[in-house]
PLY file of the C-alpha trace (Angstrom):
ply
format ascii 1.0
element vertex 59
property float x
property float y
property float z
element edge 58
property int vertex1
property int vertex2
end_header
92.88 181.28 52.21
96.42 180.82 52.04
98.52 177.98 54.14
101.22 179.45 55.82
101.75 176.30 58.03
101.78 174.18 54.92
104.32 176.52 53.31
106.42 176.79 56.33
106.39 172.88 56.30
107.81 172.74 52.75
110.60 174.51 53.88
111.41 172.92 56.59
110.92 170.05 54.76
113.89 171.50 52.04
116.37 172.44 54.99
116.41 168.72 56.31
116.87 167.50 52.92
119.63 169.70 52.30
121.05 169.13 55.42
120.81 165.41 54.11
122.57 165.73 51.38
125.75 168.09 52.44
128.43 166.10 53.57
130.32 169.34 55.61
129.20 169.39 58.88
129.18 172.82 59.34
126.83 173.24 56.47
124.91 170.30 57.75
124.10 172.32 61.02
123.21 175.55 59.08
120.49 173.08 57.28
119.54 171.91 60.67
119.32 175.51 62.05
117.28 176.64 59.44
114.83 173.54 59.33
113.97 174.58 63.05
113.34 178.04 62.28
111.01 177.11 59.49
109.50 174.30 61.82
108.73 176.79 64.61
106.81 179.50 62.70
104.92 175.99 60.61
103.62 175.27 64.37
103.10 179.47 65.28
101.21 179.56 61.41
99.15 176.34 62.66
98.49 177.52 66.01
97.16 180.83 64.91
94.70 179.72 61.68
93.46 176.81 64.64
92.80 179.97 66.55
91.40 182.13 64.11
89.08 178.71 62.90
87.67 178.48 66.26
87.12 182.25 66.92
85.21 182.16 63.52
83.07 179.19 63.99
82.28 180.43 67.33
79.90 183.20 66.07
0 1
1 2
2 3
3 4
4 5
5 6
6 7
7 8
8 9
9 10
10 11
11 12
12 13
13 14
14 15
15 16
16 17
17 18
18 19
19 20
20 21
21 22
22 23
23 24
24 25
25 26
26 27
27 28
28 29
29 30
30 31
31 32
32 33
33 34
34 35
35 36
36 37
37 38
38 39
39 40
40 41
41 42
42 43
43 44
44 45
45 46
46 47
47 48
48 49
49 50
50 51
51 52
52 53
53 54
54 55
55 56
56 57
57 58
């Protein structure tokens, strides 16, 4: 099955360390923008497969 959550994560991941890196703050707070984006569907990704996990082992 494939790992949205963990692919999400990467991104975010990628978007902080760019925003690390950049040294113009107004590219430094795109970076920061986009981290949250990817962090927020990571957790929706998470939340669902814990969902779907629990429907499933409930049969």
């Amino acid at each position: 099955m494939f790992d949205e959550g963990a692919k999400f994560r990467r991104e975010y991941e990628e978007c902080r360390r760019q925003a690390g890196v950049t040294r113009d703050p107004s590219s430094k707070a795109q970076w920061l923008l986009f981290a949250a984006e990817w962090q927020e569907r990571a957790e929706t990704a998470e939340a669902l497969a814990k969902r779907e996990a629990d429907t499933a082992s409930a049969k």
